[in-house]
mmCIF file as gemmi writes it, N, C-alpha and C atoms, coordinates in Angstrom:
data_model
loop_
_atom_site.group_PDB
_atom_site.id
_atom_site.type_symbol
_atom_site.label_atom_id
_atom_site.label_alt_id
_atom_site.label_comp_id
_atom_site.label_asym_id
_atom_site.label_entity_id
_atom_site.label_seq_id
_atom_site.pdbx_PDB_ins_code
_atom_site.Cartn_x
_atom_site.Cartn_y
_atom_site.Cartn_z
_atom_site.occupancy
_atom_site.B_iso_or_equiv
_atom_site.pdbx_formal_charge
_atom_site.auth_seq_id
_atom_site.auth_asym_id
_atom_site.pdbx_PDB_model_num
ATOM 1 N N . UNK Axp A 1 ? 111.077 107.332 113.657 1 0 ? 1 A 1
ATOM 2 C CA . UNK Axp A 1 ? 109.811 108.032 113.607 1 0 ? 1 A 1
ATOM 3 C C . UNK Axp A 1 ? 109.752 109.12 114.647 1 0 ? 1 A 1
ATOM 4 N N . UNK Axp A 2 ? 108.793 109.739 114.609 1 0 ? 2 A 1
ATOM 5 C CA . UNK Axp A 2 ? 108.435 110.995 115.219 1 0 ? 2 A 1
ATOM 6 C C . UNK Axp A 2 ? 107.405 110.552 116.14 1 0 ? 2 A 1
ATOM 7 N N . UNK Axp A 3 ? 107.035 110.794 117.181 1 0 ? 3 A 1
ATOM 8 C CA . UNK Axp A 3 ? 105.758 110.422 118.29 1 0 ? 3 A 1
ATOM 9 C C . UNK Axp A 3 ? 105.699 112.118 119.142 1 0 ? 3 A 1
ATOM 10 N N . UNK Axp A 4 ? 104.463 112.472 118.763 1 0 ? 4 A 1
ATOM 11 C CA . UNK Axp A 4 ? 103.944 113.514 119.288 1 0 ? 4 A 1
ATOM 12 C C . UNK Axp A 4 ? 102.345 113.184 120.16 1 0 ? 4 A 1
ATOM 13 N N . UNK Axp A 5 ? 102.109 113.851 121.076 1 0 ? 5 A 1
ATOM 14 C CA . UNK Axp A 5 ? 101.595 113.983 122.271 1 0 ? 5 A 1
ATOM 15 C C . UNK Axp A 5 ? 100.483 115.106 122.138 1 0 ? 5 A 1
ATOM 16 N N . UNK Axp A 6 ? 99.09 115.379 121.834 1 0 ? 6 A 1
ATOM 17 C CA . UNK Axp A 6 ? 98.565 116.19 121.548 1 0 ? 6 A 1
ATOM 18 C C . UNK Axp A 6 ? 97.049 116.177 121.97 1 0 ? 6 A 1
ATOM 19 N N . UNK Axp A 7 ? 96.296 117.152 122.027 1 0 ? 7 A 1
ATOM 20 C CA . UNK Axp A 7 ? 95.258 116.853 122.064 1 0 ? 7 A 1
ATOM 21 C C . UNK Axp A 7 ? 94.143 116.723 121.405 1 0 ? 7 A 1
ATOM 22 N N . UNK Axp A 8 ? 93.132 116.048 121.908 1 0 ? 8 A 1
ATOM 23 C CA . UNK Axp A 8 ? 91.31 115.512 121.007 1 0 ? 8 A 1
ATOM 24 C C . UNK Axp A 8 ? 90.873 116.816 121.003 1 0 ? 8 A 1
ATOM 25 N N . UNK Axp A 9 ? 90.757 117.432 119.635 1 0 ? 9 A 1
ATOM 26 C CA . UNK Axp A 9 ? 90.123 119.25 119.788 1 0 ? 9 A 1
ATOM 27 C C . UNK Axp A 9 ? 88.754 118.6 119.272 1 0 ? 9 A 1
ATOM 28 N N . UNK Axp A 10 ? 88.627 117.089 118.689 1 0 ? 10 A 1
ATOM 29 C CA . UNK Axp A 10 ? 86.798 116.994 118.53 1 0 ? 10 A 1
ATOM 30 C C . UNK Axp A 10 ? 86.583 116.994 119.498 1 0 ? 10 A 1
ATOM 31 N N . UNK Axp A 11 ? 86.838 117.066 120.964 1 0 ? 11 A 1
ATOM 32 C CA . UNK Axp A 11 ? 85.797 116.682 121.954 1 0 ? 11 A 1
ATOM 33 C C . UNK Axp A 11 ? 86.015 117.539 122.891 1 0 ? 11 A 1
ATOM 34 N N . UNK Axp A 12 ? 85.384 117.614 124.039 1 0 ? 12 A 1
ATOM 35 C CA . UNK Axp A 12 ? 85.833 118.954 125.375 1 0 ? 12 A 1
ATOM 36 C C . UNK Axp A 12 ? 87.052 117.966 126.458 1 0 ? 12 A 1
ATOM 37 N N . UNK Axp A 13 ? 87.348 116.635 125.898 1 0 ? 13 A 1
ATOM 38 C CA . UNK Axp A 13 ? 87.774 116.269 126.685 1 0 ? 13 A 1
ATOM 39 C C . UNK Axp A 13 ? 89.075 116.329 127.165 1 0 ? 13 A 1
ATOM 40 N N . UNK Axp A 14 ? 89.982 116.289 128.081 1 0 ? 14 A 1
ATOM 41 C CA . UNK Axp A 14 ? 91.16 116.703 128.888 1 0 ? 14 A 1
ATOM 42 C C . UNK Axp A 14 ? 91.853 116.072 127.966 1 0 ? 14 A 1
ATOM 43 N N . UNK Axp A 15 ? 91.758 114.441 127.954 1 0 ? 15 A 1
ATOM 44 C CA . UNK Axp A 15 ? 92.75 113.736 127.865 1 0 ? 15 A 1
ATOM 45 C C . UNK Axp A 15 ? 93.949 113.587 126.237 1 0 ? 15 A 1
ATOM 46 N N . UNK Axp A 16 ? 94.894 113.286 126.167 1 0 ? 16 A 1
ATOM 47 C CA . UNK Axp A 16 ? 95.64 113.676 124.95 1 0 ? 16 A 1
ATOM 48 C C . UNK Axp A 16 ? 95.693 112.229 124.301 1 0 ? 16 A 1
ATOM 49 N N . UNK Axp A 17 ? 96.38 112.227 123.021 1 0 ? 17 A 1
ATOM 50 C CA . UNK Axp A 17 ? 96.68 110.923 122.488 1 0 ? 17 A 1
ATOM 51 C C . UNK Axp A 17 ? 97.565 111.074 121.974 1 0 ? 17 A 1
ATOM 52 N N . UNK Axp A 18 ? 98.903 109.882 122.06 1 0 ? 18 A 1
ATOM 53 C CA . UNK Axp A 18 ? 99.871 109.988 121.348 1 0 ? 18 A 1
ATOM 54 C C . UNK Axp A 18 ? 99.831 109.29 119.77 1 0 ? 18 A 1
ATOM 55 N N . UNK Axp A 19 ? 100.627 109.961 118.978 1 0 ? 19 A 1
ATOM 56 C CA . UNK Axp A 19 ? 100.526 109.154 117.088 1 0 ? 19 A 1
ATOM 57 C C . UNK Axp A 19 ? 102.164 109.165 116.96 1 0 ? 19 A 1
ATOM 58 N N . UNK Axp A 20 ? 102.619 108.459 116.279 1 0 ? 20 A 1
ATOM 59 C CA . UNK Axp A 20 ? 104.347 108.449 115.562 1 0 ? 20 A 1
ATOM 60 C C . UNK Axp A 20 ? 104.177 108.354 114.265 1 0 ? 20 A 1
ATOM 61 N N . UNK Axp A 21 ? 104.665 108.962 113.711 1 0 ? 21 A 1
ATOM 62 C CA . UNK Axp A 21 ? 104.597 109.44 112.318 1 0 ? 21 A 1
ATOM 63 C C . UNK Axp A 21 ? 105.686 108.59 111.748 1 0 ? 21 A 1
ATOM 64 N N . UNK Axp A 22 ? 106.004 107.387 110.915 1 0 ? 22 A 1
ATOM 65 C CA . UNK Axp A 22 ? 107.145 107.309 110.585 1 0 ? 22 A 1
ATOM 66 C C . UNK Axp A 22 ? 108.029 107.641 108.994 1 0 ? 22 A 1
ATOM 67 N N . UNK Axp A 23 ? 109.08 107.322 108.986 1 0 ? 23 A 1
ATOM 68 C CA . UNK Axp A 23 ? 109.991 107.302 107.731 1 0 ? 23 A 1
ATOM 69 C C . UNK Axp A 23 ? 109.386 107.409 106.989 1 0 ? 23 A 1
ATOM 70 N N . UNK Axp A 24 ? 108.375 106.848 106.077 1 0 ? 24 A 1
ATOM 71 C CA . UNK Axp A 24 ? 107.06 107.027 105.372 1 0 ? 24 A 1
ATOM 72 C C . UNK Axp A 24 ? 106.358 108.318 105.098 1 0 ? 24 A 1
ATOM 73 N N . UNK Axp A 25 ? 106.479 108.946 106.735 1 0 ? 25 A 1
ATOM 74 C CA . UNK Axp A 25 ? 105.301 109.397 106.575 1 0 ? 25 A 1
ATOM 75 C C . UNK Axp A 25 ? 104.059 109.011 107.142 1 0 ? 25 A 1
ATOM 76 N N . UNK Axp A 26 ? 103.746 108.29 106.813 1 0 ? 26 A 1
ATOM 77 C CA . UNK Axp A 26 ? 102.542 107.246 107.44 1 0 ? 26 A 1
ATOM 78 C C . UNK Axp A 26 ? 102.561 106.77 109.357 1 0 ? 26 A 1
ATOM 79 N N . UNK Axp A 27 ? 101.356 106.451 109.738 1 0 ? 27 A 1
ATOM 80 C CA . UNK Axp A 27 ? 100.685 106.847 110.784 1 0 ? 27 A 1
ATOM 81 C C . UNK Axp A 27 ? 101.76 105.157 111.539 1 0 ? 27 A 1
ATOM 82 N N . UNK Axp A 28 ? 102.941 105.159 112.281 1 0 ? 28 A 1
ATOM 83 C CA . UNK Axp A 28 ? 103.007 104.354 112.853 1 0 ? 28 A 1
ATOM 84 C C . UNK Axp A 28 ? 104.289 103.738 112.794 1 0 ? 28 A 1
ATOM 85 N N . UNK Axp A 29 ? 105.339 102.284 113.746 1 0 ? 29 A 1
ATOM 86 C CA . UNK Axp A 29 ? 106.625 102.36 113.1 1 0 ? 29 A 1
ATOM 87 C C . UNK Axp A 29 ? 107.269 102.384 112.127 1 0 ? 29 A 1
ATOM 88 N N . UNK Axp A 30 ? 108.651 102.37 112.009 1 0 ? 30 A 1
ATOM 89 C CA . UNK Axp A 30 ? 109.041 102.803 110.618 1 0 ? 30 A 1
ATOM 90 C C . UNK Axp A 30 ? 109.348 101.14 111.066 1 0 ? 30 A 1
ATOM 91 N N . UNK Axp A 31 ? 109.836 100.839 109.391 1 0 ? 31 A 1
ATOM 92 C CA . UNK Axp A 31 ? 109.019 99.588 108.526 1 0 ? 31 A 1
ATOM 93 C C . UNK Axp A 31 ? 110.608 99.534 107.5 1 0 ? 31 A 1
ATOM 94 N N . UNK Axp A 32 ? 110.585 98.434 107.07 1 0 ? 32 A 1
ATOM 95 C CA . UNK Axp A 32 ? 111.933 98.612 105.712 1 0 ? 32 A 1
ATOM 96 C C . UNK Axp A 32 ? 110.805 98.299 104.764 1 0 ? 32 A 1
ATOM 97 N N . UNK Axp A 33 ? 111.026 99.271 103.801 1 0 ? 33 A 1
ATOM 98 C CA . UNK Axp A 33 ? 109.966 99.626 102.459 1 0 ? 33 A 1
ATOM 99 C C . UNK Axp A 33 ? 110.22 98.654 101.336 1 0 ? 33 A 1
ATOM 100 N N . UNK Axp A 34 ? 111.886 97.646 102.084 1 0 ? 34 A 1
ATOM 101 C CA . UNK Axp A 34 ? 111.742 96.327 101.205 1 0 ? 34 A 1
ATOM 102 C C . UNK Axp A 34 ? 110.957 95.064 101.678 1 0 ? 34 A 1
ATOM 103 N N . UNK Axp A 35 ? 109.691 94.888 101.028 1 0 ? 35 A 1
ATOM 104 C CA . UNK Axp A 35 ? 108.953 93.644 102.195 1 0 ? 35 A 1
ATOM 105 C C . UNK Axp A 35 ? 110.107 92.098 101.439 1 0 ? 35 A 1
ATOM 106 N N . UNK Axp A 36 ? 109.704 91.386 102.625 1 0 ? 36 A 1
ATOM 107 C CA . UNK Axp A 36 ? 110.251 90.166 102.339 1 0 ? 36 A 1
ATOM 108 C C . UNK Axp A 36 ? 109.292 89.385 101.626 1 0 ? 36 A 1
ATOM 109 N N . UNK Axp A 37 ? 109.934 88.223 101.036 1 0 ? 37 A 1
ATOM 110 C CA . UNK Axp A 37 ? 109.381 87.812 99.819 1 0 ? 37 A 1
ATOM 111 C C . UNK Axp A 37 ? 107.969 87.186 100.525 1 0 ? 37 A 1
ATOM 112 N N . UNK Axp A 38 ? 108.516 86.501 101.876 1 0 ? 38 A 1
ATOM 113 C CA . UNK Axp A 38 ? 106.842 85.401 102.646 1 0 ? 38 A 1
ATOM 114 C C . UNK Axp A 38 ? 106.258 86.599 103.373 1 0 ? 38 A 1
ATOM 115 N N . UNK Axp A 39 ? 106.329 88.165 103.186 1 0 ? 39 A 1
ATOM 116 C CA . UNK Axp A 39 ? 105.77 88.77 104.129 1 0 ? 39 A 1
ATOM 117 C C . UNK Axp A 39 ? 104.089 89.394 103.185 1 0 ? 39 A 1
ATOM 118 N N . UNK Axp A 40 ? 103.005 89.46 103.63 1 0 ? 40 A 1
ATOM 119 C CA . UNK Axp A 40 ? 102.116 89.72 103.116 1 0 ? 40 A 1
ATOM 120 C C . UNK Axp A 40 ? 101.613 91.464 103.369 1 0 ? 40 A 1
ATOM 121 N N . UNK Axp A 41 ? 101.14 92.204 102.903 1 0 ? 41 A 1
ATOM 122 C CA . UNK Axp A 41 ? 101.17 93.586 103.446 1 0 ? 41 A 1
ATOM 123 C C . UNK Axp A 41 ? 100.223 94.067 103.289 1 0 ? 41 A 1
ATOM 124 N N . UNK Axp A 42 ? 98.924 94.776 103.712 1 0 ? 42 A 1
ATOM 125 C CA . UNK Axp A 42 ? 98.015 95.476 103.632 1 0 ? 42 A 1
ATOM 126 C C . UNK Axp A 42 ? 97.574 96.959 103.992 1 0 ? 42 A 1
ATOM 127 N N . UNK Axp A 43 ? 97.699 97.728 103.079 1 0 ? 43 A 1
ATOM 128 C CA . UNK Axp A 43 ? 97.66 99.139 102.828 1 0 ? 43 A 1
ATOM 129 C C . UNK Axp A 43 ? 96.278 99.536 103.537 1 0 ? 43 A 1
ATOM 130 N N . UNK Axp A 44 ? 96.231 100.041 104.436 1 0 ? 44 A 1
ATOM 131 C CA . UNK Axp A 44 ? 94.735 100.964 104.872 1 0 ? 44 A 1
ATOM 132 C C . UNK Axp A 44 ? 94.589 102.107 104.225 1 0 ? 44 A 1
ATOM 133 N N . UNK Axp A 45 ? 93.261 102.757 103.5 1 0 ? 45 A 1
ATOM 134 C CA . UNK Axp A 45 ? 93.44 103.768 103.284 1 0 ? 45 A 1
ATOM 135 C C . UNK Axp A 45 ? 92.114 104.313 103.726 1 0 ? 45 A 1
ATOM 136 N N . UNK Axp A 46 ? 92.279 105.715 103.886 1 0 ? 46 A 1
ATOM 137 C CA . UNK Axp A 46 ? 90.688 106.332 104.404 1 0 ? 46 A 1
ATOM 138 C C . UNK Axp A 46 ? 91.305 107.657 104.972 1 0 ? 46 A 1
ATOM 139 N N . UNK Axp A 47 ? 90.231 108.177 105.912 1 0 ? 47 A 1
ATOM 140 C CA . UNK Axp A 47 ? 90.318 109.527 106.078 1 0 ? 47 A 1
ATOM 141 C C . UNK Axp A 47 ? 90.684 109.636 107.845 1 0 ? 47 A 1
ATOM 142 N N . UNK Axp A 48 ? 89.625 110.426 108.483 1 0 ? 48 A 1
ATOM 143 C CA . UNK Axp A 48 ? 89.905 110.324 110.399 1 0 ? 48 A 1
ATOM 144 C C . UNK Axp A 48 ? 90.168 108.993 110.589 1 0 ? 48 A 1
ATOM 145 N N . UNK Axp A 49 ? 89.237 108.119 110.102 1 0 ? 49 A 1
ATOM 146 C CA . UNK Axp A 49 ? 88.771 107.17 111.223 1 0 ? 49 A 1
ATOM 147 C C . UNK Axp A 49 ? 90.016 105.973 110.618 1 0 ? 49 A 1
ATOM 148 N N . UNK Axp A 50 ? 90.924 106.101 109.475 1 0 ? 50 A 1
ATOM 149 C CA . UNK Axp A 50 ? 92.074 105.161 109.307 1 0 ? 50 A 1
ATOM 150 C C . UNK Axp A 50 ? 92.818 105.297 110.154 1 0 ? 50 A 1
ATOM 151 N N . UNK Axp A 51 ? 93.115 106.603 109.828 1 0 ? 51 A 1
ATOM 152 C CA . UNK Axp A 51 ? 94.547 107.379 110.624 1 0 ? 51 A 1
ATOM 153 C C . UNK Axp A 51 ? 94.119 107.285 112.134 1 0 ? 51 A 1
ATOM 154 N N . UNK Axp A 52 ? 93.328 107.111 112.711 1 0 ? 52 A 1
ATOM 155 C CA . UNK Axp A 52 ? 93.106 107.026 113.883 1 0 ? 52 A 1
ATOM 156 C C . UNK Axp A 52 ? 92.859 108.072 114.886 1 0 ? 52 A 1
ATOM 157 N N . UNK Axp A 53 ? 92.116 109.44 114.615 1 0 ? 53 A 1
ATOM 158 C CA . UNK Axp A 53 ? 91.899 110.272 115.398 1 0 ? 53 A 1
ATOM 159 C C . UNK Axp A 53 ? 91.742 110.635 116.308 1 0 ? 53 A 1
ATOM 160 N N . UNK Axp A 54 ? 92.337 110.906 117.591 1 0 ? 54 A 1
ATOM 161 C CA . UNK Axp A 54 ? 91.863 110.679 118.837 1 0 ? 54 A 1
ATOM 162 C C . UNK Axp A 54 ? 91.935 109.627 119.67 1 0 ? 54 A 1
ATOM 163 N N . UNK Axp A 55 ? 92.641 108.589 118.967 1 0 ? 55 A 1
ATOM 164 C CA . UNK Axp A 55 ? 93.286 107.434 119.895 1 0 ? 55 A 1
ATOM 165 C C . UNK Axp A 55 ? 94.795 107.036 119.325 1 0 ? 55 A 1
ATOM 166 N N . UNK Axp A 56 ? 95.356 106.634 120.658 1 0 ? 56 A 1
ATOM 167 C CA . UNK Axp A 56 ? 96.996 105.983 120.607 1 0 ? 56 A 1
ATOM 168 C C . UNK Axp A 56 ? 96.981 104.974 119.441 1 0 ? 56 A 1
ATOM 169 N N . UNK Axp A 57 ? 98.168 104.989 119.084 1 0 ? 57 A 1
ATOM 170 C CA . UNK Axp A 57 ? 99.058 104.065 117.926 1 0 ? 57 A 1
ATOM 171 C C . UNK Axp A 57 ? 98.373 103.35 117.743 1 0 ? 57 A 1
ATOM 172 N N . UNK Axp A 58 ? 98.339 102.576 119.052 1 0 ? 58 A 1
ATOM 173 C CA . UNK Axp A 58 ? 97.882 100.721 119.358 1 0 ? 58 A 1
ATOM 174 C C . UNK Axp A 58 ? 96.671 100.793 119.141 1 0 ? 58 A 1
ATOM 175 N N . UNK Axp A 59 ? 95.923 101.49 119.34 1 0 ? 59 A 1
ATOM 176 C CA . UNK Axp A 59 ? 93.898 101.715 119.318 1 0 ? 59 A 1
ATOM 177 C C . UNK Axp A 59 ? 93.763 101.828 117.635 1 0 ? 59 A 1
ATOM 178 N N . UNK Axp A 60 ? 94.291 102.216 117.265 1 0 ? 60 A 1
ATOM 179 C CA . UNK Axp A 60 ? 93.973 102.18 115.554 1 0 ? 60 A 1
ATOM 180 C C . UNK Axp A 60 ? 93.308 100.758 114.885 1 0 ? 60 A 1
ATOM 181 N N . UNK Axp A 61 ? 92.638 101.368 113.803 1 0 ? 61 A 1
ATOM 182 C CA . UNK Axp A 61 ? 92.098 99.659 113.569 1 0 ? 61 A 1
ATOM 183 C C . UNK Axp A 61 ? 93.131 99.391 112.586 1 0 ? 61 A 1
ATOM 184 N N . UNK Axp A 62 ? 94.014 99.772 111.992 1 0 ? 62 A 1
ATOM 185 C CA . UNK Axp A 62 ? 95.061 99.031 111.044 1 0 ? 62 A 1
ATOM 186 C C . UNK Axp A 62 ? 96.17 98.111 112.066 1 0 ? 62 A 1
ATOM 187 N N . UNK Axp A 63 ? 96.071 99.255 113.144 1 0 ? 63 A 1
ATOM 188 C CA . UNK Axp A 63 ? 97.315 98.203 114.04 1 0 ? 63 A 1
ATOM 189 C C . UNK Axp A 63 ? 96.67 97.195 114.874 1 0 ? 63 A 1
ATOM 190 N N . UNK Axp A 64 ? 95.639 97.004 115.22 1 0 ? 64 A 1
ATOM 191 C CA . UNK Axp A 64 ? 94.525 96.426 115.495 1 0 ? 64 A 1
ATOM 192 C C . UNK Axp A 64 ? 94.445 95.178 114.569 1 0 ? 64 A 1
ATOM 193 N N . UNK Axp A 65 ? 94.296 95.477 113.732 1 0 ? 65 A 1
ATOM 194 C CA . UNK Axp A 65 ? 94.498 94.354 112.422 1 0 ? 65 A 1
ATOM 195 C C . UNK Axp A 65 ? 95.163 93.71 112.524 1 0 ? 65 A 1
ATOM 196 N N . UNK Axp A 66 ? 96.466 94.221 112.51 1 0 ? 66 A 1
ATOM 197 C CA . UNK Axp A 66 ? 97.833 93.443 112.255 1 0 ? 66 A 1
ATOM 198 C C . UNK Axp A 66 ? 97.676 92.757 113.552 1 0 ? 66 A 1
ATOM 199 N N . UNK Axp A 67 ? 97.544 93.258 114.758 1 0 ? 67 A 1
ATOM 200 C CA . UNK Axp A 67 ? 97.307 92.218 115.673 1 0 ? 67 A 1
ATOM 201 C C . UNK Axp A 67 ? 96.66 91.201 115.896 1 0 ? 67 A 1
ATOM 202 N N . UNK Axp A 68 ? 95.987 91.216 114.797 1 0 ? 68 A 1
ATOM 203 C CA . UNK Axp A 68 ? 94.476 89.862 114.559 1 0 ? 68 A 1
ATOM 204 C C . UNK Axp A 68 ? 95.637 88.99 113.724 1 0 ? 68 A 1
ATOM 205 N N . UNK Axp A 69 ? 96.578 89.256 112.944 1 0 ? 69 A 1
ATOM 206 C CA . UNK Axp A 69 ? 97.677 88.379 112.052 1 0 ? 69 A 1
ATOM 207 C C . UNK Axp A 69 ? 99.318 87.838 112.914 1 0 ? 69 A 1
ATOM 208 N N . UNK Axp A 70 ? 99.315 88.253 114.291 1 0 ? 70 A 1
ATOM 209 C CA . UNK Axp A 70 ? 100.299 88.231 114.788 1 0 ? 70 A 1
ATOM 210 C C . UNK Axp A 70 ? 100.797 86.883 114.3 1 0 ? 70 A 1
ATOM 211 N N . UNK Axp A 71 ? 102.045 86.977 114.245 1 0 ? 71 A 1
ATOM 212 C CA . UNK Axp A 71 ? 102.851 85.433 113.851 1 0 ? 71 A 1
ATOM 213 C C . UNK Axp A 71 ? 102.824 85.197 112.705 1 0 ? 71 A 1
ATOM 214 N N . UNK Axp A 72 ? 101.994 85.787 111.963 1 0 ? 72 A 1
ATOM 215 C CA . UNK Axp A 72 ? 101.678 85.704 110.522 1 0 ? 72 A 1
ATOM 216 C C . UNK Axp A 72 ? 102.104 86.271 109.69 1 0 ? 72 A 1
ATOM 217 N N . UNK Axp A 73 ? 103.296 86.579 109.421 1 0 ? 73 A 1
ATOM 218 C CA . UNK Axp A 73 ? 103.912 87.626 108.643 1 0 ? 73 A 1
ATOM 219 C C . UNK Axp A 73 ? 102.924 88.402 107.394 1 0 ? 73 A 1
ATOM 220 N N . UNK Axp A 74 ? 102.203 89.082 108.476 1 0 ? 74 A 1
ATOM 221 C CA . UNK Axp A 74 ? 101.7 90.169 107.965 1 0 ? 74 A 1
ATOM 222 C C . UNK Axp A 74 ? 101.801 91.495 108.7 1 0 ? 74 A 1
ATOM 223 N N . UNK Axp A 75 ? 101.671 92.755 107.803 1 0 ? 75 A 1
ATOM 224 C CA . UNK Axp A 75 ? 102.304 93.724 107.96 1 0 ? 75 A 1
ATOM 225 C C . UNK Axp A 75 ? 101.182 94.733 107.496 1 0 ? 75 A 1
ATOM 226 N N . UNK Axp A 76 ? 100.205 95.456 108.407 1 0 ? 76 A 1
ATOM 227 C CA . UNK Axp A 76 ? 99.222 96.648 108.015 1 0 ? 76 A 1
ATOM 228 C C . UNK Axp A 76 ? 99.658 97.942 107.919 1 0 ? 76 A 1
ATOM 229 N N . UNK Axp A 77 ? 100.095 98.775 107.086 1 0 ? 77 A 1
ATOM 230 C CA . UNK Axp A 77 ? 100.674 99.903 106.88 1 0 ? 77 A 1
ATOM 231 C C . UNK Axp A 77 ? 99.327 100.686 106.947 1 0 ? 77 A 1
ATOM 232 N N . UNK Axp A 78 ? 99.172 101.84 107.805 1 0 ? 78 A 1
ATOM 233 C CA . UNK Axp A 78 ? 98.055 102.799 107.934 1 0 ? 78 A 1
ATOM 234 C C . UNK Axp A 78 ? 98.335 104.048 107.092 1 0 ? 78 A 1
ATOM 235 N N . UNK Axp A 79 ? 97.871 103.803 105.87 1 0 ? 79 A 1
ATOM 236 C CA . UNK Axp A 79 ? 98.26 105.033 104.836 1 0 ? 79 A 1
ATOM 237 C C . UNK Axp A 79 ? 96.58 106.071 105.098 1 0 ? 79 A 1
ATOM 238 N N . UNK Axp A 80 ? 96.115 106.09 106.361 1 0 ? 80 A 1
ATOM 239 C CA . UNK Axp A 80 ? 94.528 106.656 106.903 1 0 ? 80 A 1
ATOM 240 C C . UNK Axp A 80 ? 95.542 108.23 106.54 1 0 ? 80 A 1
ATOM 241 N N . UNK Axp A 81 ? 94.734 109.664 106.09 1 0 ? 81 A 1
ATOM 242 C CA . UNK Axp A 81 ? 94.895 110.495 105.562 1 0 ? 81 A 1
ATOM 243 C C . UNK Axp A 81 ? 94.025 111.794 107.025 1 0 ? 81 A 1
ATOM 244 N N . UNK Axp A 82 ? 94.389 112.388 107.423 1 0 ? 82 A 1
ATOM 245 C CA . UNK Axp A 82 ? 93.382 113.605 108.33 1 0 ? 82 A 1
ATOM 246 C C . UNK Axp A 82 ? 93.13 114.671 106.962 1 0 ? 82 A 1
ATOM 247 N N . UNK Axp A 83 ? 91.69 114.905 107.04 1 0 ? 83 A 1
ATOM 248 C CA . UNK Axp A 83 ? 91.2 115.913 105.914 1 0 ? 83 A 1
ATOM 249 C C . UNK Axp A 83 ? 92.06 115.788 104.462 1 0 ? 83 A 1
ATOM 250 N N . UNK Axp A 84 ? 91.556 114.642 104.247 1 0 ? 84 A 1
ATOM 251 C CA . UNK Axp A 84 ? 91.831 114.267 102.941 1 0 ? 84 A 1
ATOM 252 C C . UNK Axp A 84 ? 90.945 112.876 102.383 1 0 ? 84 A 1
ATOM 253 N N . UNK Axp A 85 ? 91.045 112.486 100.894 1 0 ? 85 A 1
ATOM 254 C CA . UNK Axp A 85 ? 90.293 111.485 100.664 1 0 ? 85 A 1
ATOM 255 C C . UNK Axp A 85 ? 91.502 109.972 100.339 1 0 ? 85 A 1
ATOM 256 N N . UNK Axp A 86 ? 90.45 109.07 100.69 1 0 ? 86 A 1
ATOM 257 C CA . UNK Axp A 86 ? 91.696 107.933 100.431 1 0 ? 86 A 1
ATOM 258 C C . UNK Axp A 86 ? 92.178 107.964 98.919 1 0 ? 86 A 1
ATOM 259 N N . UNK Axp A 87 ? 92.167 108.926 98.052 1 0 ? 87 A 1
ATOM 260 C CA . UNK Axp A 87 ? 92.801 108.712 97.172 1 0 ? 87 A 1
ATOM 261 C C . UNK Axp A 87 ? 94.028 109.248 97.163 1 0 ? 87 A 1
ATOM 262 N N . UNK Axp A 88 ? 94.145 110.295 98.019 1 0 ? 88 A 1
ATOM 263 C CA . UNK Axp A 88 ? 95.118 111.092 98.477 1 0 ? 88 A 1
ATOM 264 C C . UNK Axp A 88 ? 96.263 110.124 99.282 1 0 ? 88 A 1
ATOM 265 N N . UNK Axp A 89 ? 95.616 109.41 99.97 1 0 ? 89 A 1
ATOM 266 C CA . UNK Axp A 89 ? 96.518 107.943 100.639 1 0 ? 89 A 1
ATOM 267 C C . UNK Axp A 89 ? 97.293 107.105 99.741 1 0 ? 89 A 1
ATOM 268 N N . UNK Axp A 90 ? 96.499 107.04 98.564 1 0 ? 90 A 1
ATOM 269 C CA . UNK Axp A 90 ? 96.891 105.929 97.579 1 0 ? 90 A 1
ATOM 270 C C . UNK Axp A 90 ? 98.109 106.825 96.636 1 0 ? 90 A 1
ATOM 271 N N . UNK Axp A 91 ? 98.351 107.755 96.928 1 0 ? 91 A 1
ATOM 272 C CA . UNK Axp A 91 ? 98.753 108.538 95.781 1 0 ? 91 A 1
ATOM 273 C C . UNK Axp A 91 ? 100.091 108.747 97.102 1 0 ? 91 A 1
């Protein structure tokens, strides 16, 4: 994946946030796109507030999620979209 370093242009504020873009495409590590058979997977889709605007990787609520499943072979893929609609995610 890709991890870029940038800044919050919604706000006046200084501070930056990092995102990693991975293999996908999609907002976060890269992943093998073969799930395992006991692994369960949940697709986020939406617009700013999926993709996580203005906060690090870890602050996202999809990765956030997956951290509510730790141990649990589950797996939240953040398909969240910037200026776009979640159908655009799904597609």
């Amino acid at each position: 994946g890709t991890t870029v370093s940038t800044n919050n242009n919604l706000t006046d504020s200084p501070e930056r946030f990092r995102y990693t873009l991975n293999r996908e495409g999609f907002r976060g590590p890269d992943r093998d796109p073969r799930k395992k058979k006991d692994t369960f997977r949940i697709l986020a889709l939406g617009t700013y507030q999926t993709w996580g605007f203005g906060v690090n990787d870890e602050e996202t609520y999809p990765a956030l999620l997956e951290k509510e499943f730790a141990g649990e072979n589950v797996e939240v893929w953040n398909a969240g979209r910037i200026s776009s609609k979640a159908i655009t995610g799904l597609a």
